[in-house]
N, C-alpha and C positions, 0 to 999 in steps of 0.2 A: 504493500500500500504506500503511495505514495506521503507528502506532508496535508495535513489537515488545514484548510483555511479557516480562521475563524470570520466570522462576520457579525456585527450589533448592531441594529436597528431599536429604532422608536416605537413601541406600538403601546396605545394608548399613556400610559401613566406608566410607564413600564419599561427600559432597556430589557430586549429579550437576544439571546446570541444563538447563532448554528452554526454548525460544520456544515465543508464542503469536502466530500470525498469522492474520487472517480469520475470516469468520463463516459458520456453516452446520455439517452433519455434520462431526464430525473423521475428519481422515486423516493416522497418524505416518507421516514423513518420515524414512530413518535415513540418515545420511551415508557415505562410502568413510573408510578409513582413507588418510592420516593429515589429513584435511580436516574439519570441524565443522559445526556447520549452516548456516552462511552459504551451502555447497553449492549449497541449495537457493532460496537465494534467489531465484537467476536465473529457475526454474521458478515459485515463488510469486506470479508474477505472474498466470499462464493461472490458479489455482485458488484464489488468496484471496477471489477476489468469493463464491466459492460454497461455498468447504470452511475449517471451522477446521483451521489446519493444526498439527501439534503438532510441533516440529524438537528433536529432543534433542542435545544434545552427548553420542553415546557418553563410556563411562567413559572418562579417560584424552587425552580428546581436546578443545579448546575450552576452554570454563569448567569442564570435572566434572574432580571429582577420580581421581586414578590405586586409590588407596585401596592395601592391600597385598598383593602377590605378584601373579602375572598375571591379566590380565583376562579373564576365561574366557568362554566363550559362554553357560555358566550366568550369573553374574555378568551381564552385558547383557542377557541375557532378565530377571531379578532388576527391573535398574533402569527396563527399558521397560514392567513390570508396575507399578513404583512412580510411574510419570508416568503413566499411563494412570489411575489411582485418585485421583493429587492432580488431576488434569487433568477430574477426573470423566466419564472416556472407558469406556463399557460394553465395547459390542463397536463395530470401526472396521476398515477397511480398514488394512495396512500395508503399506507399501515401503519396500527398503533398498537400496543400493548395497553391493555386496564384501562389507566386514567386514556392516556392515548386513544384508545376507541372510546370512549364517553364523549374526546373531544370530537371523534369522526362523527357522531351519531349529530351532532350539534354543526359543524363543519358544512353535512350533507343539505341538512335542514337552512343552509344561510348559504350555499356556494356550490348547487351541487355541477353547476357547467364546467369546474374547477377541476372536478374528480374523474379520472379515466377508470379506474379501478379501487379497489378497496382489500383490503386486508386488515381482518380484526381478531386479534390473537388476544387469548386469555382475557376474555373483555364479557359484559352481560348486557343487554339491552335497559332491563328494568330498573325503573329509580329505587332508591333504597328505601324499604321499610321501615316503618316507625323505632324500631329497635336498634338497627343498622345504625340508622342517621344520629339515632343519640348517640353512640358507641362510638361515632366520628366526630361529632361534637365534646364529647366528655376528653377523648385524646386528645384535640387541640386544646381541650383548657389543661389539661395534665403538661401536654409538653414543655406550653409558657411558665408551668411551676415546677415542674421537675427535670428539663432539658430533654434531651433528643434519645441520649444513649437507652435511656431503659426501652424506649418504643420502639427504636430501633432492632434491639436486641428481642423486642416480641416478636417483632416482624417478622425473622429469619424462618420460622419455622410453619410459618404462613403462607409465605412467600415463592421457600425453594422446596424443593420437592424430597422426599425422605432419599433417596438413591444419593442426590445435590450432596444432602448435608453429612452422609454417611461417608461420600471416597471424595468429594472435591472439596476441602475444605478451601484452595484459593480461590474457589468462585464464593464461598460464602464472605471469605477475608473483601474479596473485591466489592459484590455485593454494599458489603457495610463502609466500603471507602468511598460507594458514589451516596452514599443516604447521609455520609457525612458534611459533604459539602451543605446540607439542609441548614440554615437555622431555624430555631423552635418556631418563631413569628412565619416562617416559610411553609414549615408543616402545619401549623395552626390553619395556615389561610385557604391551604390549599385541602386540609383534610374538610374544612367548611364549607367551599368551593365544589368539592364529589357531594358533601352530603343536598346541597341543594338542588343539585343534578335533575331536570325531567325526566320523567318516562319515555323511552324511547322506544319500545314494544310497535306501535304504530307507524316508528320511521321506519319500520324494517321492511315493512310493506311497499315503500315508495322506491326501494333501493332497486336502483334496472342496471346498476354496469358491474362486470364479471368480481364474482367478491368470495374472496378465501377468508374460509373459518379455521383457526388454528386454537388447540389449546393442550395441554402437557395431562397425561394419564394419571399425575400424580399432583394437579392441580387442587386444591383443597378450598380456594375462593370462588373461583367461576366453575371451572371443570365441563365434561362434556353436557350434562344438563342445557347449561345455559350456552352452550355452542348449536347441541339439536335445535334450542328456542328459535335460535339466530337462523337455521339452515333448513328451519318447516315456514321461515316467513320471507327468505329471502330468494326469490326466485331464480333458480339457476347458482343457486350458491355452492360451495362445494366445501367437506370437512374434513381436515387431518388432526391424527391425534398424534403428537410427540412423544414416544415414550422416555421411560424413565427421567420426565420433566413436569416441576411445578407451575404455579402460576407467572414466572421468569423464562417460559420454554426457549423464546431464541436467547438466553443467556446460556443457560444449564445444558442446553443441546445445539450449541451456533453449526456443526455442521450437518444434521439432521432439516436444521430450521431452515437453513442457506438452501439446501439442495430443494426441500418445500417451494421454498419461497420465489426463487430463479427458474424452476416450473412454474408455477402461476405465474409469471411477470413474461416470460417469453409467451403466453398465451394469447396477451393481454393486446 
C-alpha cells in the first residue's frame, strides 16, 4: 500500500478528516463505532490495487471532530456528503460497519442519487428499544464520570468475536488502540447520537441498487437475525456470513472480508 493522504474538511460545526488510499473507482469505507479508519486497513489490502478507497473518520471518532450536542445520523450523513464533494466522489458504492450502516440507512434516505451500491456489515435496520437506548444513555453519563477505559474494556467482549479474543490477542490490543483515540465527551455524544437513531425497517424497502449483507457467525450484537431482516426487505440483496468473526468481521477476518467484499464491488 502505498502513503495515506490525509484530508480535513469543514462540515457543519465540525472539522471531520479521511484517508485516501489507492487508485481506481472510489468506494467509502465507514468504520464501527468506537474504532476509526485504520478498521479498514487490514481489508485495504485485497482493494487498493483496484479501488480509491475513501476511509473517513466518523464524526467524533479518530481525527474529526465531536462538534456540539450529539452526533446524529443526520449529522454523518451531513459529513459523508461533504467528503464525497471534497473527494470529488459523484456517485460510489458505500459500506459501513454498525454505526456506519445507521449512517447508510440515513445517507440513502437524504442522497440516494449518491449511492451506486451498498454494503452493510454487522449493522440492524431497527431503532433501538426503550431498554437499549437507556443502556446508551446511562454509558455516556458513566463515561463523563468514570472515563473511557472501563467501557472500553466492556466492549471487547461484545464487540470481537470468542475465536478474536481466544488466538488474536493483537487485534484485541489494536482494537483498544483505535477506541483510545475517543475522548469521554466523544463517546458521550456519539453513544446519544445511535441512541436517537430512527427506524429504518421501512428504508429497507426503498433500497433498489445491488447491496451486500455481511455479518461474522460469532456476532453477538447484530448477528444473522438482523442480516435475514435486512435480506427479506431488501430486494435482490444478497448475505454472507464471516466465520469465526464478531461484530468487527472485516477487522477479525480482513482476508475472508477482502475477498467478500472485491466480489460484490466487481459486480457492481
Amino acid at each position: 500500500m502505498g502513503p495515506i493522504a490525509l484530508q480535513r474538511i469543514k462540515s457543519g460545526d465540525a472539522e471531520i478528516s479521511y484517508r485516501v488510499l489507492g487508485d481506481g473507482p472510489p468506494v467509502i469505507l465507514l468504520h464501527p463505532f468506537p474504532a476509526n479508519h485504520e478498521f479498514w486497513l487490514p481489508v485495504a489490502n485485497a482493494l487498493s490495487s483496484r479501488y480509491r478507497l475513501i476511509l473517513p473518520d466518523l464524526r467524533g471518532h479518530g481525527d474529526s471532530d465531536i462538534g456540539e450536542g450529539p452526533a446524529t445520523m443526520e449529522k454523518h450523513a451531513a459529513d459523508i456528503f461533504r467528503i464525497m464533494d471534497d473527494a470529488d466522489v459523484g456517485r460510489a458504492p458505500l459500506i459501513g460497519v454498525s454505526i456506519g450502516g445507521y449512517a447508510l440507512f440515513e445517507f440513502w434516505r437524504r442522497h440516494r442519487g449518491r449511492v451506486a451500491a451498498l454494503g452493510l456489515c454487522n449493522t440492524k435496520a431497527p431503532a433501538d428499544p426503550p431498554e437499549a437506548r437507556g443502556a446508551r444513555l446511562q454509558a455516556a453519563n458513566d463515561v463523563i464520570e468514570r472515563g473511557t477505559e472501563p467501557f472500553f474494556e466492556s466492549m471487547i467482549p461484545r464487540l470481537l468475536g470468542k475465536s478474536t479474543r481466544e488466538l488474536r490477542p493483537d487485534l484485541v490490543e489494536g482494537a483498544l488502540r483505535m477506541m483510545r483515540k475517543m475522548s469521554p465527551e466523544d463517546v458521550a455524544q456519539v453513544q446519544r447520537g445511535m441512541a436517537e437513531r430512527p427506524d429504518s425497517v421501512e428504508t429497507l424497502k426503498t433500497i433498489n441498487v445491488p447491496t451486500l449483507l455481511i455479518t461474522g457467525d460469532e456476532d453477538l450484537l447484530t448477528g444473522r437475525n438482523e442480516a435475514e431482516l435486512m435480506r427479506q426487505h431488501i430486494s435482490r440483496s444478497e448475505l454472507r456470513v464471516i466465520p469465526k468473526a464478531g461484530h468487527y468481521s472485516p477487522w477479525e477476518q480482513p482476508e475472508e472480508a477482502g475477498k467478500v467484499l472485491r466480489q460484490f464491488l466487481e459486480g457492481v
